[in-house]
DRENKEKE-102698 format. One record per residue (C-alpha): residue number from 1; residue in three letters; chain; z, y, x. Coordinates in nm, 3 decimals, always signed. Layout:
<recs>
num=NUM residu=ALA chaine=A w=Z v=Y u=X
...
</recs>
This chain:
<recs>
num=1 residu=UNK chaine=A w=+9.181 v=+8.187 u=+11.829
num=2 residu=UNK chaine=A w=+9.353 v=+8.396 u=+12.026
num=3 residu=UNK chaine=A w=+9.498 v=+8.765 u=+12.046
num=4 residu=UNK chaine=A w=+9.249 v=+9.017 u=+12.189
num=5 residu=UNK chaine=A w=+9.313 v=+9.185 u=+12.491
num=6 residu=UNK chaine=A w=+9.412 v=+9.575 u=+12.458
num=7 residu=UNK chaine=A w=+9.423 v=+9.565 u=+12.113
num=8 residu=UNK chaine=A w=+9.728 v=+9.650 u=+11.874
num=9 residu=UNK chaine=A w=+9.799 v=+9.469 u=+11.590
num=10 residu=UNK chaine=A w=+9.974 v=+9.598 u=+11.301
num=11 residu=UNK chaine=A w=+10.134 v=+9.297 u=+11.135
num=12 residu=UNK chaine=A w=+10.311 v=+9.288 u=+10.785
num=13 residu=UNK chaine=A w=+10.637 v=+9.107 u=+10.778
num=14 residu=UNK chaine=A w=+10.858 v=+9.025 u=+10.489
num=15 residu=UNK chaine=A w=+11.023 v=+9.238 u=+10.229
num=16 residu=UNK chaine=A w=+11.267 v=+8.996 u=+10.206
num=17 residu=UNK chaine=A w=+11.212 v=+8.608 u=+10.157
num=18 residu=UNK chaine=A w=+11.107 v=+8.492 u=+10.471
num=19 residu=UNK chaine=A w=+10.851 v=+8.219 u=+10.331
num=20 residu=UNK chaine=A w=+10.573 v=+8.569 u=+10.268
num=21 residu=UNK chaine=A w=+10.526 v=+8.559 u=+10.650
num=22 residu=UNK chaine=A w=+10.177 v=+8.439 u=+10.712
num=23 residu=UNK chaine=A w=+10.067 v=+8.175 u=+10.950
num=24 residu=UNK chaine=A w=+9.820 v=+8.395 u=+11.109
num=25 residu=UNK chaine=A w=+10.136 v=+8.688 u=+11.146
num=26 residu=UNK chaine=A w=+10.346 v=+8.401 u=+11.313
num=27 residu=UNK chaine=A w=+10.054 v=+8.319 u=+11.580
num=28 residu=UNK chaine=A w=+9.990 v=+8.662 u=+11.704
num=29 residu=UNK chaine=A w=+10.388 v=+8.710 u=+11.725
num=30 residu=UNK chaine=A w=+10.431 v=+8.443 u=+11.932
num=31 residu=UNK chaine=A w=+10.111 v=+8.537 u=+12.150
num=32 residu=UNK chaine=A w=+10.150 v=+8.926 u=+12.213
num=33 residu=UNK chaine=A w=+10.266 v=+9.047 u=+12.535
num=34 residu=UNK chaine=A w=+10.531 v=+9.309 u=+12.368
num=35 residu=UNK chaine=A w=+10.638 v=+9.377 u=+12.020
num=36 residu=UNK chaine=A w=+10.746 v=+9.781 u=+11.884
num=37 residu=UNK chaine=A w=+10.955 v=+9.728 u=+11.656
num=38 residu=UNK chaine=A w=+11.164 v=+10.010 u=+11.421
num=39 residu=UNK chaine=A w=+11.483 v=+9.809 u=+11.438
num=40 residu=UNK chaine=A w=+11.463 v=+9.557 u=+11.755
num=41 residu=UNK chaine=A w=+11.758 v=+9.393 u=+11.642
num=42 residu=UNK chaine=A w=+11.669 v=+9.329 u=+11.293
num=43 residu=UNK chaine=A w=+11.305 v=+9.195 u=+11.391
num=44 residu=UNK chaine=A w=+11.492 v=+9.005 u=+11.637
num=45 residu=UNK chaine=A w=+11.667 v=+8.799 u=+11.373
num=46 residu=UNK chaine=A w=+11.319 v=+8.767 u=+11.202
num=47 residu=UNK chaine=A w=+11.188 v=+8.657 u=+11.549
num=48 residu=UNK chaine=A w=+11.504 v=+8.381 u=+11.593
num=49 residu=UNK chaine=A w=+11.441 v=+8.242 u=+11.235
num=50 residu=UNK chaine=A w=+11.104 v=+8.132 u=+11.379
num=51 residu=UNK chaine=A w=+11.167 v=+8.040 u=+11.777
num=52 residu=UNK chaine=A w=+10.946 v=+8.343 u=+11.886
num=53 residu=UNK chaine=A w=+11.057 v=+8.505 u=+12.198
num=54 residu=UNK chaine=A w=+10.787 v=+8.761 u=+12.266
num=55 residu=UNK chaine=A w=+10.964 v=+9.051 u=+12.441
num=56 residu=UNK chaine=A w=+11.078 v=+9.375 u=+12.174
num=57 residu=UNK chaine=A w=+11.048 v=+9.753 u=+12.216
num=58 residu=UNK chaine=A w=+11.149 v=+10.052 u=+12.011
num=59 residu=UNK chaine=A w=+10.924 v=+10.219 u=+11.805
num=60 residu=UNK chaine=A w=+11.056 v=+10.434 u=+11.513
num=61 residu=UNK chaine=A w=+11.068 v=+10.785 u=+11.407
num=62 residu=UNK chaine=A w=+11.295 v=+10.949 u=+11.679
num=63 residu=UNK chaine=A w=+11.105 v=+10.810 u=+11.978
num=64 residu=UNK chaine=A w=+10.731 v=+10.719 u=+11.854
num=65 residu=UNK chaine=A w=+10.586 v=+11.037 u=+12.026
num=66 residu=UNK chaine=A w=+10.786 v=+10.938 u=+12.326
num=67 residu=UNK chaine=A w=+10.659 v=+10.573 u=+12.358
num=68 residu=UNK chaine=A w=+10.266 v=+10.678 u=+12.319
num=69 residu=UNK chaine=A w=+10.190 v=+10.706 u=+12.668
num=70 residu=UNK chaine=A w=+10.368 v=+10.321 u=+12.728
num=71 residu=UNK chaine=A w=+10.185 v=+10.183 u=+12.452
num=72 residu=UNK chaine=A w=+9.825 v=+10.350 u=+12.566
num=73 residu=UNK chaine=A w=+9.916 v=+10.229 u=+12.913
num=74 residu=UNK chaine=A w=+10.003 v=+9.868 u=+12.828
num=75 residu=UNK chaine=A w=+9.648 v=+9.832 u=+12.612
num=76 residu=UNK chaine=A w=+9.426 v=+10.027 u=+12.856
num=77 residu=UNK chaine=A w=+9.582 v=+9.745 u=+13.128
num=78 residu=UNK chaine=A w=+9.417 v=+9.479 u=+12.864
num=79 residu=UNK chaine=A w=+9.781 v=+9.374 u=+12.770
num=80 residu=UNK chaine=A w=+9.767 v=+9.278 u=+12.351
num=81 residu=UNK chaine=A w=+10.079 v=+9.456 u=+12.179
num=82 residu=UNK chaine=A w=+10.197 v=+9.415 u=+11.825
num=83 residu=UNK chaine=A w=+10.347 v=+9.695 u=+11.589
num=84 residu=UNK chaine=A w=+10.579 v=+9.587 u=+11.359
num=85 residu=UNK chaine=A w=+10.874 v=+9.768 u=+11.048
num=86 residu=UNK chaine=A w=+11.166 v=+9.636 u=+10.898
num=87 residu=UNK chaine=A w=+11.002 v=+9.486 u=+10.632
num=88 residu=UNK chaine=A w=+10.663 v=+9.528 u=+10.476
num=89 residu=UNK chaine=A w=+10.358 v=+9.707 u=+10.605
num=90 residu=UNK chaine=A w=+10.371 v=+9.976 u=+10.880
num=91 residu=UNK chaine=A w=+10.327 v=+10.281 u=+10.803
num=92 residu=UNK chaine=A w=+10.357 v=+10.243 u=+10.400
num=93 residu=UNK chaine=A w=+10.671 v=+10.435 u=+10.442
num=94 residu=UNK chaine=A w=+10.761 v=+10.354 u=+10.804
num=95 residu=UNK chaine=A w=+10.694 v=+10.485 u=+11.130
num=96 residu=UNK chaine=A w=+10.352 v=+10.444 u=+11.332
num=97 residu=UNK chaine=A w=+10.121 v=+10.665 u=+11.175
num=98 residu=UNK chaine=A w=+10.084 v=+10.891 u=+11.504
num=99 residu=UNK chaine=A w=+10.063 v=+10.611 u=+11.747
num=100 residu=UNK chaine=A w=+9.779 v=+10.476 u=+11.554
num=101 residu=UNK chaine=A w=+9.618 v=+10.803 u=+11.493
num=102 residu=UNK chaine=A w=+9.617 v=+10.815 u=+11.901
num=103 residu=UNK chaine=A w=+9.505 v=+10.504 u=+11.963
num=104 residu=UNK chaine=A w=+9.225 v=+10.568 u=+11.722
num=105 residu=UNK chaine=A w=+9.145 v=+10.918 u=+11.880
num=106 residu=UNK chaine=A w=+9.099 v=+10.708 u=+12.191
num=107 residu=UNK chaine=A w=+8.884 v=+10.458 u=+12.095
num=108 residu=UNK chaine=A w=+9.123 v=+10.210 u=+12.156
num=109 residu=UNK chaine=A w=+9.137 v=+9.871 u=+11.925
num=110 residu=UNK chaine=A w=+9.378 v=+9.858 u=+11.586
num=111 residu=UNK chaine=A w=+9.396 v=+9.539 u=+11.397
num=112 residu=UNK chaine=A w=+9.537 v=+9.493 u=+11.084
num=113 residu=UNK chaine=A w=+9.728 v=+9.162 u=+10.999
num=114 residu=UNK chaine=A w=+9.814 v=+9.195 u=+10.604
num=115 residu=UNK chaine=A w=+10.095 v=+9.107 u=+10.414
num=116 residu=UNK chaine=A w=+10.385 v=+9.181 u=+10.192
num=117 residu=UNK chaine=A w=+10.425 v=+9.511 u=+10.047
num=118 residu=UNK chaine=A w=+10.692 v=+9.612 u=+9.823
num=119 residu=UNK chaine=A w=+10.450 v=+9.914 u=+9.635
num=120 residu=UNK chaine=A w=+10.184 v=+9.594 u=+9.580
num=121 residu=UNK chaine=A w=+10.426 v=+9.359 u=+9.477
num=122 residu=UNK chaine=A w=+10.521 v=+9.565 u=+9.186
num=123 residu=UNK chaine=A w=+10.234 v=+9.734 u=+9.090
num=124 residu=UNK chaine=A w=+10.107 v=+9.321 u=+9.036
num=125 residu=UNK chaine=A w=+10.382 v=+9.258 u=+8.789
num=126 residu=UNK chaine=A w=+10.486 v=+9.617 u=+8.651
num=127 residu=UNK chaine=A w=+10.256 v=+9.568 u=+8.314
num=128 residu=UNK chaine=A w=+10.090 v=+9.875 u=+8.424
num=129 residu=UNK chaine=A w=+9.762 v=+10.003 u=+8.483
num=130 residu=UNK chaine=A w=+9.633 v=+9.920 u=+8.806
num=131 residu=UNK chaine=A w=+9.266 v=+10.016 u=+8.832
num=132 residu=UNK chaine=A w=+9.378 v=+10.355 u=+8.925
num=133 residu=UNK chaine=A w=+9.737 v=+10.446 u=+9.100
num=134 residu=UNK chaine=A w=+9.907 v=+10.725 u=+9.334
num=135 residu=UNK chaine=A w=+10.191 v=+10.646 u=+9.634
num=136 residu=UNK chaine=A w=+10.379 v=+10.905 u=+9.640
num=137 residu=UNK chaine=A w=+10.728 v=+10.736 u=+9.881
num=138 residu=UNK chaine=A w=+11.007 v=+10.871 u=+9.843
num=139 residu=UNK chaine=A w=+11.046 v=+11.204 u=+9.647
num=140 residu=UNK chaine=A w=+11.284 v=+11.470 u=+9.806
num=141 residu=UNK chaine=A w=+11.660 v=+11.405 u=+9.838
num=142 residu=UNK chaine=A w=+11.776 v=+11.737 u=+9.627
num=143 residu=UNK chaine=A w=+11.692 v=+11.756 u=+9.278
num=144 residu=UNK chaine=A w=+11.545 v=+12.099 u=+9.249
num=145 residu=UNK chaine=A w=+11.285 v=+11.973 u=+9.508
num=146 residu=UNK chaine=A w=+11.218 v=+11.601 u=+9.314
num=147 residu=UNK chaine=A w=+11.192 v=+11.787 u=+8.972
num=148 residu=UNK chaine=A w=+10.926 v=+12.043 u=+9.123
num=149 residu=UNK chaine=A w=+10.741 v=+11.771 u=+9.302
num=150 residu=UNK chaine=A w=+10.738 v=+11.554 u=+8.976
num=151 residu=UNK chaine=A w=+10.638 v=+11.844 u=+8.810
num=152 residu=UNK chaine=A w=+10.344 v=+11.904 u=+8.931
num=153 residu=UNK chaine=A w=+10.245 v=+11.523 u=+8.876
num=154 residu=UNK chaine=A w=+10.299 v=+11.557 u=+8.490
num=155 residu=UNK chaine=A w=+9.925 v=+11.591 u=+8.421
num=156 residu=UNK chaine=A w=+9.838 v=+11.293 u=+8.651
num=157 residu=UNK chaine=A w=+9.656 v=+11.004 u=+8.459
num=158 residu=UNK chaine=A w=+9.676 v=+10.737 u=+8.727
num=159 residu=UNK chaine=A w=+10.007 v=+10.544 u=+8.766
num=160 residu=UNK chaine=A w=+10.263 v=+10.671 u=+8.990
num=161 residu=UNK chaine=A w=+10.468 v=+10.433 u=+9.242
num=162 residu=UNK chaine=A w=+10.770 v=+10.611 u=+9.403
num=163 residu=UNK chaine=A w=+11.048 v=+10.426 u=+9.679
num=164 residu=UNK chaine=A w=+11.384 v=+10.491 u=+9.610
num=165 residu=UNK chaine=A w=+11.704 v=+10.457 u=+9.724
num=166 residu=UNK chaine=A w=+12.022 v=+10.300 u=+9.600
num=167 residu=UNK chaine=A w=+12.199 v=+10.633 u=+9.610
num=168 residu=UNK chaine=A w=+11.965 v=+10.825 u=+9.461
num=169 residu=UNK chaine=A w=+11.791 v=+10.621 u=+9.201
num=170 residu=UNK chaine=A w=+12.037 v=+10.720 u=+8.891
num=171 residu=UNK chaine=A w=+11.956 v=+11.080 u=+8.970
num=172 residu=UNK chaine=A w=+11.570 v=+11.033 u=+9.046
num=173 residu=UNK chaine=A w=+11.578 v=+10.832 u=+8.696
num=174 residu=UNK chaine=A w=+11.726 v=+11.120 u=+8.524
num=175 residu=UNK chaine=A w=+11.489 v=+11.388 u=+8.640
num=176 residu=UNK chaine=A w=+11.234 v=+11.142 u=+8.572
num=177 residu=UNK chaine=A w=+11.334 v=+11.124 u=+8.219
num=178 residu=UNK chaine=A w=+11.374 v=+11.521 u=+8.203
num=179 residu=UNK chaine=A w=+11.033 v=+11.597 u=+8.375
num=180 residu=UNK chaine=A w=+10.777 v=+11.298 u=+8.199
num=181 residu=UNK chaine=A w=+10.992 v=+11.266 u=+7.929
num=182 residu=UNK chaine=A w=+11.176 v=+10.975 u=+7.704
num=183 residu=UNK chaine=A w=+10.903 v=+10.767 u=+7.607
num=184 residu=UNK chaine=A w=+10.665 v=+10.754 u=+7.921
num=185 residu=UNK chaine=A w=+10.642 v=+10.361 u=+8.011
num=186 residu=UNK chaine=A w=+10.775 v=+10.286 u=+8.338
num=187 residu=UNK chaine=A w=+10.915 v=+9.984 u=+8.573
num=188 residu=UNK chaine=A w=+11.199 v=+9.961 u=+8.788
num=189 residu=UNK chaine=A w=+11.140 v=+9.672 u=+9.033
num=190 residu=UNK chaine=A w=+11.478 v=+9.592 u=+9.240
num=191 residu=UNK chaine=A w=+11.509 v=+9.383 u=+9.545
num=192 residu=UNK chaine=A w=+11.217 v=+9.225 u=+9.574
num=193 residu=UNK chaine=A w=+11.163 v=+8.915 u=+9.677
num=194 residu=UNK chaine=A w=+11.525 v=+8.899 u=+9.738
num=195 residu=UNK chaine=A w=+11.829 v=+8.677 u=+9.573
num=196 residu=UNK chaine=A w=+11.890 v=+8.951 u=+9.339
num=197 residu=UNK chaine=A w=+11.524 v=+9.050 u=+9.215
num=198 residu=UNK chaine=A w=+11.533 v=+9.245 u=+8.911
num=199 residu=UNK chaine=A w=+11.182 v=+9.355 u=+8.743
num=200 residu=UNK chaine=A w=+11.249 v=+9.597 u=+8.410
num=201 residu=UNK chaine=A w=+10.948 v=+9.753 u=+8.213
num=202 residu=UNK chaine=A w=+11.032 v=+10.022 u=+7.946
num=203 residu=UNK chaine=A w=+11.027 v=+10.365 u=+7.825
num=204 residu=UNK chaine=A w=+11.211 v=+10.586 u=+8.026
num=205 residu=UNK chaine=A w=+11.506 v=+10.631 u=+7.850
num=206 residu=UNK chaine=A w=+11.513 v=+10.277 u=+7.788
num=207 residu=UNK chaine=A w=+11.503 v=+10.216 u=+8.194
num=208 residu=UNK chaine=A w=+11.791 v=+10.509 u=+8.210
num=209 residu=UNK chaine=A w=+11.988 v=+10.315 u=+7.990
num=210 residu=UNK chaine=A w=+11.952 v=+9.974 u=+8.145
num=211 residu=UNK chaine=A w=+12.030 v=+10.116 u=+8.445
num=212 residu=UNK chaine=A w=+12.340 v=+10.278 u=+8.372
num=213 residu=UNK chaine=A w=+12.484 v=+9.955 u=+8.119
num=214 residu=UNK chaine=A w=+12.526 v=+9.776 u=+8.506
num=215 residu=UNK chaine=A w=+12.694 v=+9.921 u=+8.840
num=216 residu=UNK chaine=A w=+12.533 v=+9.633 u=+9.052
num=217 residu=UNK chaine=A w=+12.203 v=+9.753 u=+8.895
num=218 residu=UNK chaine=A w=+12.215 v=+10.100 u=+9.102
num=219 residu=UNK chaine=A w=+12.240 v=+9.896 u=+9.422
num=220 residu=UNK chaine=A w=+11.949 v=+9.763 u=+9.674
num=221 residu=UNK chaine=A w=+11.595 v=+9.868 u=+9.698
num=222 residu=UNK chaine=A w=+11.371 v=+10.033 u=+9.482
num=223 residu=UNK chaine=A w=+11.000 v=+10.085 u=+9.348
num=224 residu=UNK chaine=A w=+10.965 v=+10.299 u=+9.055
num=225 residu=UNK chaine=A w=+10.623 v=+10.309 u=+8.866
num=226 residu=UNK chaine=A w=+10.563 v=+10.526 u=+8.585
num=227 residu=UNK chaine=A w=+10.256 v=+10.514 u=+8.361
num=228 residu=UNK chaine=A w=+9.999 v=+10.818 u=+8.400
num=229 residu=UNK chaine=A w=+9.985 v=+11.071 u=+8.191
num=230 residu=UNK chaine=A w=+9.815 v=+11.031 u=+7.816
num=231 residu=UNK chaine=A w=+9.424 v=+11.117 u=+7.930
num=232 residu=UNK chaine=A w=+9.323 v=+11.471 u=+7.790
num=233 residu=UNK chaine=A w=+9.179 v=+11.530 u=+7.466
num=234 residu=UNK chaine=A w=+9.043 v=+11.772 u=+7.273
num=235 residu=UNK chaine=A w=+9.359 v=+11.961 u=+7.215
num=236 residu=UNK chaine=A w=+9.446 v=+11.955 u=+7.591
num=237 residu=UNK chaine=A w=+9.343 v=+12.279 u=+7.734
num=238 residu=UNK chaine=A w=+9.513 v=+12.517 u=+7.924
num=239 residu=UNK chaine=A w=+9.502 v=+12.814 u=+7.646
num=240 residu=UNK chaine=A w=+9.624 v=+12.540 u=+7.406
num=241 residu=UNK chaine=A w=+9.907 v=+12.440 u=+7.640
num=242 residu=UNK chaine=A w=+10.001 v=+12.827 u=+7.668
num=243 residu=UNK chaine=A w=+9.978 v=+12.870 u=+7.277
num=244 residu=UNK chaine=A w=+10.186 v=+12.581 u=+7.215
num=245 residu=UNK chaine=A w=+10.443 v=+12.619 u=+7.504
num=246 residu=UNK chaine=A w=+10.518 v=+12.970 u=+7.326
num=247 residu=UNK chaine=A w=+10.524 v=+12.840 u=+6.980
num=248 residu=UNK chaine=A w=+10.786 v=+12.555 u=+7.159
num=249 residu=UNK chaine=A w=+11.040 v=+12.831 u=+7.269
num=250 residu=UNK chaine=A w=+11.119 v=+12.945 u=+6.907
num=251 residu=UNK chaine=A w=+11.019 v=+12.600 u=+6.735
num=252 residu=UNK chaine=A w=+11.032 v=+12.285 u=+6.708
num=253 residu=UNK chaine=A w=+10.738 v=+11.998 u=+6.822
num=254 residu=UNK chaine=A w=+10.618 v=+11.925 u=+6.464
num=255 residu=UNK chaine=A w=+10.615 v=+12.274 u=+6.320
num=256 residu=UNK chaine=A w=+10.460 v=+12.429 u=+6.635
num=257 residu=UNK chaine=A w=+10.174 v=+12.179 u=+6.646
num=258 residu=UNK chaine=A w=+10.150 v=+12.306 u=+6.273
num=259 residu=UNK chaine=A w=+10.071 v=+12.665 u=+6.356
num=260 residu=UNK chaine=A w=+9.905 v=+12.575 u=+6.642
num=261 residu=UNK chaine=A w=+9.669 v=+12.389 u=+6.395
num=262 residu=UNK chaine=A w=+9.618 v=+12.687 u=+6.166
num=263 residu=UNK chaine=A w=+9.529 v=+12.918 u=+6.448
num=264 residu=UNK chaine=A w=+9.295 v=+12.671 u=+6.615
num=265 residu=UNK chaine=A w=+9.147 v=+12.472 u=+6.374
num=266 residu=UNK chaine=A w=+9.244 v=+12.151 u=+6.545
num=267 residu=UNK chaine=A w=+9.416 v=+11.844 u=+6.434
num=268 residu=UNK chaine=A w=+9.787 v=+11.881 u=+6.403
num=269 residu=UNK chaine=A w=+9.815 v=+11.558 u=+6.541
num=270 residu=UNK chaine=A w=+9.635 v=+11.560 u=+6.886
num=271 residu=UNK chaine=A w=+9.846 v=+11.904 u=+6.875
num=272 residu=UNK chaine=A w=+10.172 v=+11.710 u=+6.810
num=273 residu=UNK chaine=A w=+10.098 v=+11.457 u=+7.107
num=274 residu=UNK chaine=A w=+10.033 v=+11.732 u=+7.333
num=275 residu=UNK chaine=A w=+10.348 v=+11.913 u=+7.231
num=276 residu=UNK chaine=A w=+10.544 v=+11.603 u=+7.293
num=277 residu=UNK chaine=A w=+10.377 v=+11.596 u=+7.632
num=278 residu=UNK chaine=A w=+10.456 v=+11.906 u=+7.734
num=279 residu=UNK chaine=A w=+10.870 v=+11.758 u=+7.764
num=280 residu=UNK chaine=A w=+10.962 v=+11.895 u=+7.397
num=281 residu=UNK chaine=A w=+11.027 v=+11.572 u=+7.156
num=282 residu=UNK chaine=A w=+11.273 v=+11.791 u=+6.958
num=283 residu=UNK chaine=A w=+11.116 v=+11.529 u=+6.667
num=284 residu=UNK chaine=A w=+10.890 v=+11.245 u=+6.630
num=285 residu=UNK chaine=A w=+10.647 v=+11.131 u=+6.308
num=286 residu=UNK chaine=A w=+10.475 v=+10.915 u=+6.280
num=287 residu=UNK chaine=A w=+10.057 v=+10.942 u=+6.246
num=288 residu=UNK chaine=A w=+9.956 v=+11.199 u=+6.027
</recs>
C-alpha cells in the first residue's frame, strides 16, 4: 500500500518506549510528503531512531491557526501530509483539533493511524471499571478552580481519568482527597512505558500517602483515575442530601444518618453511606 494523495494522517507515536511504534505508523512516516509536528526537534529524534527523513513542520498551539491555509494548500495540491504530538495520540491533550475540524468542514480526507495512549494504557491496568469512563485532561492550575471543577464531578458514576503534571500532582492529590474523599479507589500511573514506570492502585489517602513517603515519586508524567461515584440508591435524593448536609454541620456522620433515619423512615445505613459521600467521614462503622 501506499499513502493516499491529499489526505492527512493522524499517526500515534510513542509515550515513551520506542518499540509501541507500529509498522504501519513507520510506513506512512517514511512515505508522506511533510510531517506537522508540535516539537520538530523532538519528533526529529523519533524520526533519526528510525532512518526517516521525511521533511518536518510546526504545528502546535501558538501557530496551528496560522499553518491552516499551508496545510489545506499542500492536500488540495494532492500532496499526503502527516500530523503528529510529542508522544501519544493527537489531539488527546495536544494540539490539532482545529486543523482537523477544517479539514473536515472541507471535505477534505483525515485518516487515523492508532496507537499508544497514555489515558488507555492506564485505564487497561488501573483495576478499575472500564465499561464506562470520563477524560477530563488536565484540571485547572489554581486550586480554587480544580476543587470547583472536581466538585461538580462528585456525583459522577463512571471513572474519571485526569493528566497531570509533576508540579502539580501533590496538590491535585490533595484536593482530590478533600473533594471525593479518603476512601474513593483510585490509580496513579507514572511514566509510562518509561524506565521508571510506576502503577499504584488505592484509596485515596492511601495514594496521598504513597506519594508523599518518596520525592522521586512526585516527578515525571501522570494519569490519575479515580473510581466513580457509589451509584444512587434509595437514600440518594436531593431533599435527602439537603436534610443530611444540615444535620452534618452540627453532627457527626453516624448520628446524623440516625436522625435522618427517624425523620425519613429510611435505613440508617444507606443514610450513613450517603453521609460519608457527601465528604464528611467524621466516623466509620461498620454494617449495621
Amino acid at each position: 500500500m501506499t499513502v493516499e494523495s491529499g489526505a492527512l494522517y493522524v499517526i500515534a507515536t510513542p509515550i515513551g518506549n520506542l518499540e509501541d511504534i507500529s509498522a504501519r505508523a513507520l510506513r506512512i512516516l517514511q512515505e508522506v510528503q511533510g510531517i506537522a509536528a508540535e516539537d520538530t526537534r523532538h519528533t526529529g529524534r523519533l524520526l533519526a531512531h528510525f532512518g526517516i527523513q521525511t521533511p518536518l513542520f510546526s504545528l502546535h498551539e501558538h501557530n496551528e491557526r496560522a499553518r491552516l491555509e499551508q496545510v489545506v494548500a499542500r492536500l488540495r495540491e494532492g500532496q499526503a501530509l502527516a500530523l503528529v504530538s510529542d508522544a501519544g495520540t493527537p489531539l488527546i491533550s495536544d494540539p490539532g483539533f482545529p486543523l482537523v475540524r477544517e479539514l473536515r468542514q472541507q471535505g477534505l480526507k483525515v485518516i487515523p493511524v492508532p496507537g499508544p495512549s497514555s489515558i488507555v494504557a492506564a485505564l487497561s491496568v488501573a483495576g478499575l471499571p472500564t465499561d464506562r469512563f470520563v477524560f477530563e485532561g488536565f484540571l485547572p492550575a489554581k486550586s480554587a478552580a480544580r476543587c470547583e471543577r472536581l466538585q461538580s464531578l462528585v456525583r459522577e458514576e463512571r471513572t474519571l481519568i485526569f493528566l497531570e503534571a509533576s508540579h502539580r500532582i501533590a496538590e491535585t492529590l490533595a484536593d482530590l482527597v478533600a473533594i471525593f474523599g479518603e476512601e474513593r479507589p483510585a490509580t496513579i500511573a507514572r511514566e509510562l512505558t518509561k524506565r521508571f514506570e510506576e502503577i499504584h492502585t488505592a484509596s485515596l489517602r492511601e495514594l496521598k500517602l504513597w506519594l508523599d513517603a518518596a520525592t522521586e515519586r512526585h516527578k515525571g508524567e501522570f494519569v490519575v483515575l479515580v473510581g466513580g461515584a457509589p451509584v444512587a440508591t434509595e437514600a440518594d435524593t436531593p431533599e435527602n442530601r439537603r436534610l443530611l448536609a444540615a444535620l452534618l454541620m452540627e453532627l457527626p456522620a453516624s448520628r446524623a444518618a440516625t436522625v435522618a433515619a427517624r425523620l425519613t423512615g429510611l435505613r440508617k445505613k444507606a443514610l450513613y453511606d450517603l453521609a460519608l459521600n457527601l465528604g464528611n467521614p467524621e466516623e466509620k462503622e461498620s454494617g449495621e
